[in-house]
PDB file of N, CA, C and O in Angstrom:
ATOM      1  N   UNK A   1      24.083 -28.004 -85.252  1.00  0.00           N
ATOM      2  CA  UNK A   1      25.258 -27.157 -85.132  1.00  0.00           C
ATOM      3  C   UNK A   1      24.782 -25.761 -84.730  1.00  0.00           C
ATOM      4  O   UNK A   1      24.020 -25.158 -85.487  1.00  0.00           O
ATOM      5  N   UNK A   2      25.189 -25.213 -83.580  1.00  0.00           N
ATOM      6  CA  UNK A   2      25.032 -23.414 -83.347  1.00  0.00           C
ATOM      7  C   UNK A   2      25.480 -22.582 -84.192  1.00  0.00           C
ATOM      8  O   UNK A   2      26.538 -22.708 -84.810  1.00  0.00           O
ATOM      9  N   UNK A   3      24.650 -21.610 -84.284  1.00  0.00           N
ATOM     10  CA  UNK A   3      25.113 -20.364 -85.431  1.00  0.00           C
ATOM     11  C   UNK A   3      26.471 -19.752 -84.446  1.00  0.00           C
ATOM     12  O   UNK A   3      26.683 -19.908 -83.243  1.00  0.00           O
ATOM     13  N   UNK A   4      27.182 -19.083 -85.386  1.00  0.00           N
ATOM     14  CA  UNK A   4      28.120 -18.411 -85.124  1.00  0.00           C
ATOM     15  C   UNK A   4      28.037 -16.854 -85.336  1.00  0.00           C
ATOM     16  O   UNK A   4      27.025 -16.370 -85.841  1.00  0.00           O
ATOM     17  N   UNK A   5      29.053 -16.103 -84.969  1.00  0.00           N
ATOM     18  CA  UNK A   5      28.599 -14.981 -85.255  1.00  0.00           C
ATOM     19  C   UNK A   5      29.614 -13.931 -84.875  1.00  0.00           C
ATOM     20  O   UNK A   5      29.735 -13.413 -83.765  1.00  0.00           O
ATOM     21  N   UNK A   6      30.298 -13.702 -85.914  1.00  0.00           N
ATOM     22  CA  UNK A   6      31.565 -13.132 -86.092  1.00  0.00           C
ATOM     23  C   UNK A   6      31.667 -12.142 -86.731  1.00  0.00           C
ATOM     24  O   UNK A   6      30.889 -12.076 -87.683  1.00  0.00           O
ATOM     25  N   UNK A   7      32.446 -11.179 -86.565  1.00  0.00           N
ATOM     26  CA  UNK A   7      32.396  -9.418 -87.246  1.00  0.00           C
ATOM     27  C   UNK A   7      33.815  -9.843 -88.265  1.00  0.00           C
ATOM     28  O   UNK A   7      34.937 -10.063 -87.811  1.00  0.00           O
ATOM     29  N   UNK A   8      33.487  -9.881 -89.510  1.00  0.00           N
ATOM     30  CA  UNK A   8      34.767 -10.065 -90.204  1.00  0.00           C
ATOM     31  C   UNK A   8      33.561  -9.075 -91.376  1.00  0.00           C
ATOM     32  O   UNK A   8      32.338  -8.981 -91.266  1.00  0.00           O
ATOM     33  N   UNK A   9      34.466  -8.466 -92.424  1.00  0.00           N
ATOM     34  CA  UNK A   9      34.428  -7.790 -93.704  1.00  0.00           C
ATOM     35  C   UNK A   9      33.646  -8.385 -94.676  1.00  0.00           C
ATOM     36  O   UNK A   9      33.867  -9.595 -94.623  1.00  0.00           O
ATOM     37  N   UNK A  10      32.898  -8.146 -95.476  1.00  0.00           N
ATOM     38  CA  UNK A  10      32.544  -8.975 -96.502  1.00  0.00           C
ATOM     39  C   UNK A  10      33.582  -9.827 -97.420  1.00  0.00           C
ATOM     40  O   UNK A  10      33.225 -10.924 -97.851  1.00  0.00           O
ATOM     41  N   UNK A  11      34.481  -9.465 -97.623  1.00  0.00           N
ATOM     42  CA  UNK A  11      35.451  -9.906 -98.634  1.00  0.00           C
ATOM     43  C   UNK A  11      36.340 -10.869 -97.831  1.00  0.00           C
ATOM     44  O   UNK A  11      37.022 -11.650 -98.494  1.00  0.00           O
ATOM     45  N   UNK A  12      36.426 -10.919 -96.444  1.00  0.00           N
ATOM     46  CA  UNK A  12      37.452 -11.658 -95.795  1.00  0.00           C
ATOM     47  C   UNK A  12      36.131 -13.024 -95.947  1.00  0.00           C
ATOM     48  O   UNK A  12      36.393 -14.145 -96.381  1.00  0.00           O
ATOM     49  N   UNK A  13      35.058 -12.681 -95.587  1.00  0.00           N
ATOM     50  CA  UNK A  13      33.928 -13.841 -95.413  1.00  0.00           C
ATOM     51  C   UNK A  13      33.801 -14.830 -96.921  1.00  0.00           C
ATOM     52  O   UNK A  13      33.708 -16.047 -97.081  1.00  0.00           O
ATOM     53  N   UNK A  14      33.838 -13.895 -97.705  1.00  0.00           N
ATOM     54  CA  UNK A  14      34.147 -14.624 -99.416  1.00  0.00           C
ATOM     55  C   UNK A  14      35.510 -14.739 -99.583  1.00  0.00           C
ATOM     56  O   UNK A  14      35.628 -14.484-100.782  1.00  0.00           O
ATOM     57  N   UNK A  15      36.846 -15.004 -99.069  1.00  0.00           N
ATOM     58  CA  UNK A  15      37.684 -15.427 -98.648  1.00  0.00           C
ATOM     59  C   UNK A  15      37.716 -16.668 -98.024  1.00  0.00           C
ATOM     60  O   UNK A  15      38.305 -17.582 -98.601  1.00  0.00           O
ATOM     61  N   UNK A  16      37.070 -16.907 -96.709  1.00  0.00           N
ATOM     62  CA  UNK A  16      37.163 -17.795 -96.112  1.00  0.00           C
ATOM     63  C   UNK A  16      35.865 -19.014 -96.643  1.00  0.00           C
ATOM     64  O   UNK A  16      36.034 -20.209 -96.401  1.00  0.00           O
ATOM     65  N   UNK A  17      34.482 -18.462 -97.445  1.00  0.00           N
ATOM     66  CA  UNK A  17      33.950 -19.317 -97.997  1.00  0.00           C
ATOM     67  C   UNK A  17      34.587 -19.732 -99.149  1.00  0.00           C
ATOM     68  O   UNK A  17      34.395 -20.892 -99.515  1.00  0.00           O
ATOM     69  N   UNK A  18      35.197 -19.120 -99.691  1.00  0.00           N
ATOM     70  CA  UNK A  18      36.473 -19.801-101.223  1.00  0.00           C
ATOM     71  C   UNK A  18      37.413 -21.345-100.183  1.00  0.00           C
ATOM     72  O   UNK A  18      37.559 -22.543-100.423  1.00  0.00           O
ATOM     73  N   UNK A  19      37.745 -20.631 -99.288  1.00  0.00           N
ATOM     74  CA  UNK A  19      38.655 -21.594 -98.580  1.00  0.00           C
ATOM     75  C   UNK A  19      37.990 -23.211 -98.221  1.00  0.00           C
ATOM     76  O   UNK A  19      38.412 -24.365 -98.303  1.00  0.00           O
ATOM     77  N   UNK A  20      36.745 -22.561 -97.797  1.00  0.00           N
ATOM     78  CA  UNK A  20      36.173 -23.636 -97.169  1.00  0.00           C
ATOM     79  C   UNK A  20      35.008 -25.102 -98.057  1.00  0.00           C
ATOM     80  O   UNK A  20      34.700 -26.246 -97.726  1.00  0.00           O
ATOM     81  N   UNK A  21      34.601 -23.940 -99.623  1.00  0.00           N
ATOM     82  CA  UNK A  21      34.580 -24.334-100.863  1.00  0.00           C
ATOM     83  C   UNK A  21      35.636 -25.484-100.945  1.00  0.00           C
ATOM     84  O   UNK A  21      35.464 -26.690-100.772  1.00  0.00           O
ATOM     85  N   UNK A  22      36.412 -25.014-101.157  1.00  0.00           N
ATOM     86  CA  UNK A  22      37.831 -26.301-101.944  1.00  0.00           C
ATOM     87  C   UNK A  22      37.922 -27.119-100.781  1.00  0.00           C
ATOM     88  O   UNK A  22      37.803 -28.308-101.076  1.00  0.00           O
ATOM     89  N   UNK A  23      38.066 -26.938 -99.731  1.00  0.00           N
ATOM     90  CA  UNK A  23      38.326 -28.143 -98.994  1.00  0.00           C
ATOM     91  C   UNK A  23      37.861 -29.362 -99.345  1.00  0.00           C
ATOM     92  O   UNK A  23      38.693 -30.266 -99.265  1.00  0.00           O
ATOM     93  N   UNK A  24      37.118 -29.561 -99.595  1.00  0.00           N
ATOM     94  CA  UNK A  24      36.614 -30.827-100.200  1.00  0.00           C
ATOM     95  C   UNK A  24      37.369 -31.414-101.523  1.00  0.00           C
ATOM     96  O   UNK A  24      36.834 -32.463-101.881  1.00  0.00           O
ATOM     97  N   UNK A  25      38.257 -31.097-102.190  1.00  0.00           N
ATOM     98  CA  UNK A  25      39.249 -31.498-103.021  1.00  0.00           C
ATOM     99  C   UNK A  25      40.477 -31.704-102.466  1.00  0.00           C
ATOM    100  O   UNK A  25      41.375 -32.326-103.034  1.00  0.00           O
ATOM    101  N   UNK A  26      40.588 -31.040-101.006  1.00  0.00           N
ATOM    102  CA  UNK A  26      41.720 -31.532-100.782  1.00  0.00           C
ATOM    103  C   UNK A  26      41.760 -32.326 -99.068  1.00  0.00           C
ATOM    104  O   UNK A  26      42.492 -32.056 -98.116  1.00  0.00           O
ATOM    105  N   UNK A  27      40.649 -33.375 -99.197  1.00  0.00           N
ATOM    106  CA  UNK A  27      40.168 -34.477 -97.801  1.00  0.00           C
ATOM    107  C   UNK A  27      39.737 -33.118 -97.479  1.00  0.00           C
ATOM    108  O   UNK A  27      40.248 -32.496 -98.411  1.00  0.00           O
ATOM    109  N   UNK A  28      39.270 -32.461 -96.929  1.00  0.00           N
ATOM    110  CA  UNK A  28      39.224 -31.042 -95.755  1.00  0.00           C
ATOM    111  C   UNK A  28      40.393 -30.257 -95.529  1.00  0.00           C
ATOM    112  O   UNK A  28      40.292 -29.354 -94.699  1.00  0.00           O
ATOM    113  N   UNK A  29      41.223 -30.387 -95.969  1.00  0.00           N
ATOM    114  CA  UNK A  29      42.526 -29.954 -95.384  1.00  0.00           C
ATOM    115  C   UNK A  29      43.118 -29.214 -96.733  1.00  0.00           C
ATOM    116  O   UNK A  29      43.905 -29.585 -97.605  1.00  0.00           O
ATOM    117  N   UNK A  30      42.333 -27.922 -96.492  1.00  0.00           N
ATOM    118  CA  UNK A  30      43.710 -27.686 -98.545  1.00  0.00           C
ATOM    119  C   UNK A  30      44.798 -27.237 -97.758  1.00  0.00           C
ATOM    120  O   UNK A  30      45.079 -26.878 -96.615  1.00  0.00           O
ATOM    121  N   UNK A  31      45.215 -27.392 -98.717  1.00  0.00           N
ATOM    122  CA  UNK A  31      46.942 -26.664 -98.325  1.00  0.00           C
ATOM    123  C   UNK A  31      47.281 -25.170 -98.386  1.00  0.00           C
ATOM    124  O   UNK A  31      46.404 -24.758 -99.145  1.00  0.00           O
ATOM    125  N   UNK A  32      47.746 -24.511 -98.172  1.00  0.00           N
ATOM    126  CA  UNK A  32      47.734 -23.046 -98.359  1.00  0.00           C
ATOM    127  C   UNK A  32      49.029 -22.595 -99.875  1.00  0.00           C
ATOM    128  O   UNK A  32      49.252 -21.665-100.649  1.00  0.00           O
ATOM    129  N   UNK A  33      49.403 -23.580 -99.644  1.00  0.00           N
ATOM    130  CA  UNK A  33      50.312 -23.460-101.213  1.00  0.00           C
ATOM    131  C   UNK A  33      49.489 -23.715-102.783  1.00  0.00           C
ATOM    132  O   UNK A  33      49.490 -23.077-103.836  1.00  0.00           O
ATOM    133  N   UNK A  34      48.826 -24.958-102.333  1.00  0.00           N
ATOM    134  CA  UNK A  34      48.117 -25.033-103.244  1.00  0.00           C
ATOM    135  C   UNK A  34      46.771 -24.646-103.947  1.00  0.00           C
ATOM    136  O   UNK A  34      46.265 -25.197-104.925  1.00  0.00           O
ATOM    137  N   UNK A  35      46.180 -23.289-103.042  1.00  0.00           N
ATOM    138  CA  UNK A  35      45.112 -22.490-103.415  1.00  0.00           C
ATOM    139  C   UNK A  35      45.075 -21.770-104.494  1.00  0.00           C
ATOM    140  O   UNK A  35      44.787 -22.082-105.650  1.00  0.00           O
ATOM    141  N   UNK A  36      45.432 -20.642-103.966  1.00  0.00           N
ATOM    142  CA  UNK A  36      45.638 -19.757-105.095  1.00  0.00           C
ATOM    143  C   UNK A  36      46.592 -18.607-104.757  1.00  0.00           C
ATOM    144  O   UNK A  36      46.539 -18.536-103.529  1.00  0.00           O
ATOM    145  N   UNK A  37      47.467 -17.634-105.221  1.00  0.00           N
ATOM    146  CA  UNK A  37      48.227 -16.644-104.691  1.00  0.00           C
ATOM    147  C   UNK A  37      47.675 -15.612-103.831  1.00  0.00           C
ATOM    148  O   UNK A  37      46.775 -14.886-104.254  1.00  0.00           O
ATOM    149  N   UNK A  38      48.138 -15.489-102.669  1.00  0.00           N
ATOM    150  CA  UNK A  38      47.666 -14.751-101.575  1.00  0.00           C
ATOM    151  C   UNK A  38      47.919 -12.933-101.794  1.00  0.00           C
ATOM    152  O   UNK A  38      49.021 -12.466-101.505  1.00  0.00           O
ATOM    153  N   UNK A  39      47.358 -12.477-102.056  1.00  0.00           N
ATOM    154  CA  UNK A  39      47.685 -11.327-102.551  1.00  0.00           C
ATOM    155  C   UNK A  39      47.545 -10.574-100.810  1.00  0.00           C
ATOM    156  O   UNK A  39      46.667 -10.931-100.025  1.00  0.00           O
ATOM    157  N   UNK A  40      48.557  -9.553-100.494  1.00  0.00           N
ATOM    158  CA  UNK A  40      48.453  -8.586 -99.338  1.00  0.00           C
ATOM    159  C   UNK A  40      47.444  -8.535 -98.182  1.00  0.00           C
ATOM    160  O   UNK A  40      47.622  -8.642 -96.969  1.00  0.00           O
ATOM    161  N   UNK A  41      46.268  -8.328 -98.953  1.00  0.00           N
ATOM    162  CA  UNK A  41      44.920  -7.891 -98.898  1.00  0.00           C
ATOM    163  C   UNK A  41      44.469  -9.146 -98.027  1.00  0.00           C
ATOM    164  O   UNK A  41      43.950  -9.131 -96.911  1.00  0.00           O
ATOM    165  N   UNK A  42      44.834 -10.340 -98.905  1.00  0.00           N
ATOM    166  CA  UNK A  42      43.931 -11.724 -98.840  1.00  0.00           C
ATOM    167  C   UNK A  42      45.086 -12.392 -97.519  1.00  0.00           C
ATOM    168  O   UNK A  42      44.561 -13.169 -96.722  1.00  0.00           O
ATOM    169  N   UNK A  43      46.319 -12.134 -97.365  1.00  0.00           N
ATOM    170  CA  UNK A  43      46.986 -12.635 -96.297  1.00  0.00           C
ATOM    171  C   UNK A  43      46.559 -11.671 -94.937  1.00  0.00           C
ATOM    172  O   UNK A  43      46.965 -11.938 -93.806  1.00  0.00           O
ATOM    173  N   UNK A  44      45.834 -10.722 -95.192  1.00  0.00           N
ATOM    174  CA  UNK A  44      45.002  -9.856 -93.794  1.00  0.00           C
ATOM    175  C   UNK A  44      43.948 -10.458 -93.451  1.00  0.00           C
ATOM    176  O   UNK A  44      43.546 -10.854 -92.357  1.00  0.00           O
ATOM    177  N   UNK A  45      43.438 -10.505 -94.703  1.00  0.00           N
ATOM    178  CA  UNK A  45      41.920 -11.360 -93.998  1.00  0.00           C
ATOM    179  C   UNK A  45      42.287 -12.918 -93.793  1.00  0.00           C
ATOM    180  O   UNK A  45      41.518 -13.608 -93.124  1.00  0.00           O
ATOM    181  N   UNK A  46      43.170 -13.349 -94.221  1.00  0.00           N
ATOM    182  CA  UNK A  46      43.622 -14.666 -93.627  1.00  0.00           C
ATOM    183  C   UNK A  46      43.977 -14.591 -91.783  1.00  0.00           C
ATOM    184  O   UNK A  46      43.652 -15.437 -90.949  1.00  0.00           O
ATOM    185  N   UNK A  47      44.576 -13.562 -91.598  1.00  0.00           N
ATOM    186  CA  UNK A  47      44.856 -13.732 -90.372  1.00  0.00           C
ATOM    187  C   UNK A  47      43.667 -13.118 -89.651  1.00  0.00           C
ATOM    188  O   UNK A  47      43.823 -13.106 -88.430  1.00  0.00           O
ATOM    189  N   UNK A  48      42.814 -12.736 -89.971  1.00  0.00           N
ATOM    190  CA  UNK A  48      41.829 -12.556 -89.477  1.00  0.00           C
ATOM    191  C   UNK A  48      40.485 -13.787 -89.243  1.00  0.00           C
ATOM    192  O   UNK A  48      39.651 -13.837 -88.338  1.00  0.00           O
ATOM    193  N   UNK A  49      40.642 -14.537 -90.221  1.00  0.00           N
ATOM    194  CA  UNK A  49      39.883 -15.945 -90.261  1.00  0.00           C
ATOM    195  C   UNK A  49      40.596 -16.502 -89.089  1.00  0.00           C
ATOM    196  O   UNK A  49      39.942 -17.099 -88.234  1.00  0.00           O
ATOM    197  N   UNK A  50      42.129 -16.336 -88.948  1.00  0.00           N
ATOM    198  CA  UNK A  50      43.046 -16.982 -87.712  1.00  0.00           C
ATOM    199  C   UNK A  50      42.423 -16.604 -86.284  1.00  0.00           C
ATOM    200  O   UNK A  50      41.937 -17.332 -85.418  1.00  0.00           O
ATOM    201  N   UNK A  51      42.605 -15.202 -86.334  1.00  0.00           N
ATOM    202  CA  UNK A  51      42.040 -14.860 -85.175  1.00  0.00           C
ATOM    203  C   UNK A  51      40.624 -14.629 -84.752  1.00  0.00           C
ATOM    204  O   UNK A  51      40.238 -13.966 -83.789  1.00  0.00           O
ATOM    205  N   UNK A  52      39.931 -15.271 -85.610  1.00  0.00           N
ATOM    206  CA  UNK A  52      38.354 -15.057 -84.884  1.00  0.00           C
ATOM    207  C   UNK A  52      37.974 -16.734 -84.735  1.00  0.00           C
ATOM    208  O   UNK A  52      36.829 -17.123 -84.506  1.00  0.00           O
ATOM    209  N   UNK A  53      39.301 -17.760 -84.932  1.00  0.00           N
ATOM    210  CA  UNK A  53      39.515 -18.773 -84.488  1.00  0.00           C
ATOM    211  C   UNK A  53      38.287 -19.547 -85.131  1.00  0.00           C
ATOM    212  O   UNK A  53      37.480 -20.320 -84.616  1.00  0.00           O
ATOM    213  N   UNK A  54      38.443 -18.990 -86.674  1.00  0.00           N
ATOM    214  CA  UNK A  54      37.790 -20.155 -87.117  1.00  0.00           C
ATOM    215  C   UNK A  54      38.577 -21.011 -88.454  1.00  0.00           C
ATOM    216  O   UNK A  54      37.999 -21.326 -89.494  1.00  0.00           O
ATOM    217  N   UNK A  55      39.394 -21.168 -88.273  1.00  0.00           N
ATOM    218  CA  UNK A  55      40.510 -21.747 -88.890  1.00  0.00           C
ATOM    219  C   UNK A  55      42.083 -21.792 -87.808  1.00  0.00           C
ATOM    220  O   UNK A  55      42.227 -21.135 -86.777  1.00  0.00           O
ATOM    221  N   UNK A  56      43.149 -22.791 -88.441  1.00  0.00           N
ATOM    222  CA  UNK A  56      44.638 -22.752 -87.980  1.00  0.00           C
ATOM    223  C   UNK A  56      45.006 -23.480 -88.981  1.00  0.00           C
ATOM    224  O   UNK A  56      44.387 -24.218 -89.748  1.00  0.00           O
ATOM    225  N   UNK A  57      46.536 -23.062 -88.840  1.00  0.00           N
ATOM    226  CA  UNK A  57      47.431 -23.443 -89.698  1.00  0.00           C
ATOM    227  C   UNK A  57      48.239 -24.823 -89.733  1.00  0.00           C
ATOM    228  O   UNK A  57      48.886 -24.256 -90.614  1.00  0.00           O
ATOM    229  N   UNK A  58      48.779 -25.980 -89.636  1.00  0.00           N
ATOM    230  CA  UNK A  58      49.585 -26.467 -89.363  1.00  0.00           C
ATOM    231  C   UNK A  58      50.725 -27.276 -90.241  1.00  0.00           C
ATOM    232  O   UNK A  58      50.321 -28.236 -90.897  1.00  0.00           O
ATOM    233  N   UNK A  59      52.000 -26.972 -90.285  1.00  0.00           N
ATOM    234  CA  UNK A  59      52.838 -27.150 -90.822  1.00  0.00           C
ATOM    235  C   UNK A  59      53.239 -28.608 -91.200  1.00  0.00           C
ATOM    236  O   UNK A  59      53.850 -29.322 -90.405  1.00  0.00           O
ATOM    237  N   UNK A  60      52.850 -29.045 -92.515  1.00  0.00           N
ATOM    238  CA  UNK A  60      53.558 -30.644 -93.048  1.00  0.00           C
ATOM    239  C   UNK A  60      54.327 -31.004 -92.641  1.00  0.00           C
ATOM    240  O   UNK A  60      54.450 -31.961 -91.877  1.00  0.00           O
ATOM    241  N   UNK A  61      55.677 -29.709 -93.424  1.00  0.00           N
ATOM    242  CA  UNK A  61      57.380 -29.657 -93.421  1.00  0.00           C
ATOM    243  C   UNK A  61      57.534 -28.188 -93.677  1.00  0.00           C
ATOM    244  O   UNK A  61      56.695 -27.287 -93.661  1.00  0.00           O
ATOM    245  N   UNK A  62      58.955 -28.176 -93.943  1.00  0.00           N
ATOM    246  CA  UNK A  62      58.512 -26.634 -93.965  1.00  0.00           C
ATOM    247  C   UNK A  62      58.484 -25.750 -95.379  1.00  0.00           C
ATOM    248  O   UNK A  62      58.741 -24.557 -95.538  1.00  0.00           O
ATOM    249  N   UNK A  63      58.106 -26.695 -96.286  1.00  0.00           N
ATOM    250  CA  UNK A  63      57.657 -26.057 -97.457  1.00  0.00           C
ATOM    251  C   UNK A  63      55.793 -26.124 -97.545  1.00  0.00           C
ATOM    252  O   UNK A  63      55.177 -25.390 -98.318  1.00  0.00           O
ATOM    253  N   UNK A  64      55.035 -27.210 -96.536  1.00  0.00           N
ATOM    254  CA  UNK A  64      53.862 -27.361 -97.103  1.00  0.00           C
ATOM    255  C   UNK A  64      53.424 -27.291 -95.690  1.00  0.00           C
ATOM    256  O   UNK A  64      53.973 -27.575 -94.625  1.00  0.00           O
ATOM    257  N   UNK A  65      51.909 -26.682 -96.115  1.00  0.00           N
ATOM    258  CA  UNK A  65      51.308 -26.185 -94.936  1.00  0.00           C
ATOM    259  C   UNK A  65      49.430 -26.437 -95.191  1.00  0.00           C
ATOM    260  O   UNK A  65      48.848 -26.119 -96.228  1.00  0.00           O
ATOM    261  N   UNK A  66      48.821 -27.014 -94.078  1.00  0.00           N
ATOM    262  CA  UNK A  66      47.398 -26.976 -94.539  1.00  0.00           C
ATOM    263  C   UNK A  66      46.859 -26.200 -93.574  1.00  0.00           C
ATOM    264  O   UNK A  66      47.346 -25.614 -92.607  1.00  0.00           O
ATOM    265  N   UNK A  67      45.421 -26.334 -94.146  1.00  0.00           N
ATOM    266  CA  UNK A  67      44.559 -25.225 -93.203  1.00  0.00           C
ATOM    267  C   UNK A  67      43.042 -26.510 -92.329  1.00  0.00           C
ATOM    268  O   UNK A  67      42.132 -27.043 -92.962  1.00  0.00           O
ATOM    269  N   UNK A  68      43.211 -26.591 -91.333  1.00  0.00           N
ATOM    270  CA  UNK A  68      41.977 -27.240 -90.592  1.00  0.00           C
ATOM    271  C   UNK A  68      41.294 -25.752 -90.301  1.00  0.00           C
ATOM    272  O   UNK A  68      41.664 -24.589 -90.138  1.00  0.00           O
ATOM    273  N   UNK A  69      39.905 -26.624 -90.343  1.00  0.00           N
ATOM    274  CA  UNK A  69      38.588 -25.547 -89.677  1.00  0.00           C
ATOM    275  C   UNK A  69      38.573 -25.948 -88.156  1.00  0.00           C
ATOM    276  O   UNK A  69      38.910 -27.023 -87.660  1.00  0.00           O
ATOM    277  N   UNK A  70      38.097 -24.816 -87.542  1.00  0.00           N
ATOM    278  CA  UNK A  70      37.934 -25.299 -86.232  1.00  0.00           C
ATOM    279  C   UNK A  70      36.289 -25.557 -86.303  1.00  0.00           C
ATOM    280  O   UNK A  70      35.630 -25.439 -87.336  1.00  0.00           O
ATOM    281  N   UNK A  71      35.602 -26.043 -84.621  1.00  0.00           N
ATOM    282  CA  UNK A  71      34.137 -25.978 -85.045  1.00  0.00           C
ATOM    283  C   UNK A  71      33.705 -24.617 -84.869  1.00  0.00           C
ATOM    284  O   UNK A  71      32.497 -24.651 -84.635  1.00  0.00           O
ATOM    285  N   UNK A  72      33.925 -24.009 -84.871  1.00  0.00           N
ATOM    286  CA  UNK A  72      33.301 -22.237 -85.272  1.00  0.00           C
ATOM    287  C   UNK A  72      33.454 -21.887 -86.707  1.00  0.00           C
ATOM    288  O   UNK A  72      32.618 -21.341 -87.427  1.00  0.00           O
ATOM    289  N   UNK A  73      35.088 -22.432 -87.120  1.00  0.00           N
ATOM    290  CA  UNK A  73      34.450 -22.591 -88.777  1.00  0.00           C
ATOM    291  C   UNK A  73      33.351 -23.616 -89.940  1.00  0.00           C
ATOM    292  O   UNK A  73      32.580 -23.382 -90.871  1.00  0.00           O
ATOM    293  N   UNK A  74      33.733 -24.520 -89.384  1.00  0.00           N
ATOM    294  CA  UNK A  74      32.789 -25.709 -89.635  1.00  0.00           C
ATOM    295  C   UNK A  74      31.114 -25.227 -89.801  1.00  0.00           C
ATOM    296  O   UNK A  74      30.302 -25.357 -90.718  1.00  0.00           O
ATOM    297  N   UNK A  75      31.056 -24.698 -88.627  1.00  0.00           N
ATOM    298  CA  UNK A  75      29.666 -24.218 -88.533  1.00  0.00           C
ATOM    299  C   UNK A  75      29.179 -22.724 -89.094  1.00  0.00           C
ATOM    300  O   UNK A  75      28.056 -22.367 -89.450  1.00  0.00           O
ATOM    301  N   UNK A  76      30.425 -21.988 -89.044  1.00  0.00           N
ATOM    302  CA  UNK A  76      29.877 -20.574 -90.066  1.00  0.00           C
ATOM    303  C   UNK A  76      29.986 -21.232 -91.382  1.00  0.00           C
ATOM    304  O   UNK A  76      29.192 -20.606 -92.084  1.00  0.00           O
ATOM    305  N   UNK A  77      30.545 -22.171 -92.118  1.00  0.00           N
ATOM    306  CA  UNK A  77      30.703 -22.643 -93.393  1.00  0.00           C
ATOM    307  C   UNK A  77      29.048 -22.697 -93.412  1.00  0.00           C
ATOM    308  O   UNK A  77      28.195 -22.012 -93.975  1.00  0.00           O
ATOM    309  N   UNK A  78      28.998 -24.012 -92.396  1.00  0.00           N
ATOM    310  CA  UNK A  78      27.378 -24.432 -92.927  1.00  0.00           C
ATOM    311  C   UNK A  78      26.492 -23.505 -92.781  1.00  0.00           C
ATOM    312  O   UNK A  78      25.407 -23.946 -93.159  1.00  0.00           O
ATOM    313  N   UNK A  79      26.398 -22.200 -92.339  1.00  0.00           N
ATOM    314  CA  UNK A  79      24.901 -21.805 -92.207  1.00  0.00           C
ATOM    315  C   UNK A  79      25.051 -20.691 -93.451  1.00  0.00           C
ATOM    316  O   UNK A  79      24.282 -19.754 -93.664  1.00  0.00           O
ATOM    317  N   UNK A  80      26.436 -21.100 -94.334  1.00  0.00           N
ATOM    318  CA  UNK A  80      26.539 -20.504 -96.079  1.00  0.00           C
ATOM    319  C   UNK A  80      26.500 -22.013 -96.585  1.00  0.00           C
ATOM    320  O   UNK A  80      27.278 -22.257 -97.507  1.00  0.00           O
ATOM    321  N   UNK A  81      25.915 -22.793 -96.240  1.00  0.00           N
ATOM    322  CA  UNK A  81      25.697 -23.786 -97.071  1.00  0.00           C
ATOM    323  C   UNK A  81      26.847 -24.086 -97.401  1.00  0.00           C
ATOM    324  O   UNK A  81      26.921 -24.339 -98.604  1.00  0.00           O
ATOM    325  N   UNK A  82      27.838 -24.176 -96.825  1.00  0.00           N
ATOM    326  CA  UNK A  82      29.082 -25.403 -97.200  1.00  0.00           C
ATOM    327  C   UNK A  82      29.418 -25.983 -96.379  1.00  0.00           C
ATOM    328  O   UNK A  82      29.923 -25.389 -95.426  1.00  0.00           O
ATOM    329  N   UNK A  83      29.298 -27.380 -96.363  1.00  0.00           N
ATOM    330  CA  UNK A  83      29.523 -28.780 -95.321  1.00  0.00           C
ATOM    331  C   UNK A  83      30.776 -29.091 -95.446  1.00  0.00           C
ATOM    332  O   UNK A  83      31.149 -29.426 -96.570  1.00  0.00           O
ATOM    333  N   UNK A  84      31.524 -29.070 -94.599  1.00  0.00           N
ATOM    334  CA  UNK A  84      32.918 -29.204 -94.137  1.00  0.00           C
ATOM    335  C   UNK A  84      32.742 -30.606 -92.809  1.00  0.00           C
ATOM    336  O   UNK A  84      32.232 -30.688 -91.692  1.00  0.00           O
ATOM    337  N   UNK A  85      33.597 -31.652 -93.865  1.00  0.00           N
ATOM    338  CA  UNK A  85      32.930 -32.665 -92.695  1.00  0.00           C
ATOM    339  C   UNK A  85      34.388 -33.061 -92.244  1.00  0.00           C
ATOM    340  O   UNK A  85      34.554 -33.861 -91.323  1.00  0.00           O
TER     341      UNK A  85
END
């Protein structure tokens, strides 16, 4: 897998490794309801994980929503040591 290499914040990066942590409890795919409460802060650096296109969103219905990695996330996961398969 190629390294990646993306300008995001420290805290958005321990954000998106929390995210990418749990996936594995939920097949790869957590849900965004069922994480944890998105506080202001944490819905910025969410859209920032969006736009450096290493994650998307896609809608169940329209109460439930999961999160896929793309392979740019996949692969910044792994070179923090979390396998997102």
């Amino acid at each position: 897998m190629s390294e990646v290499s993306v300008r995001i914040e420290p805290k958005t990066l321990e954000l998106f490794l929390y995210i990418a942590g749990e996936a594995q409890h939920w097949d790869w795919t957590p849900p965004i309801e069922g994480l944890m409460p998105f506080s202001r802060e944490d819905k910025g650096r969410f859209m920032q994980l969006k736009k450096n296109d290493l994650l998307f969103v896609d809608a169940v219905d329209i109460d439930n929503h999961v999160i896929h990695f793309t392979d740019a996330g996949v692969a910044l996961a792994a070179q923090h040591g979390v396998e997102i398969e």
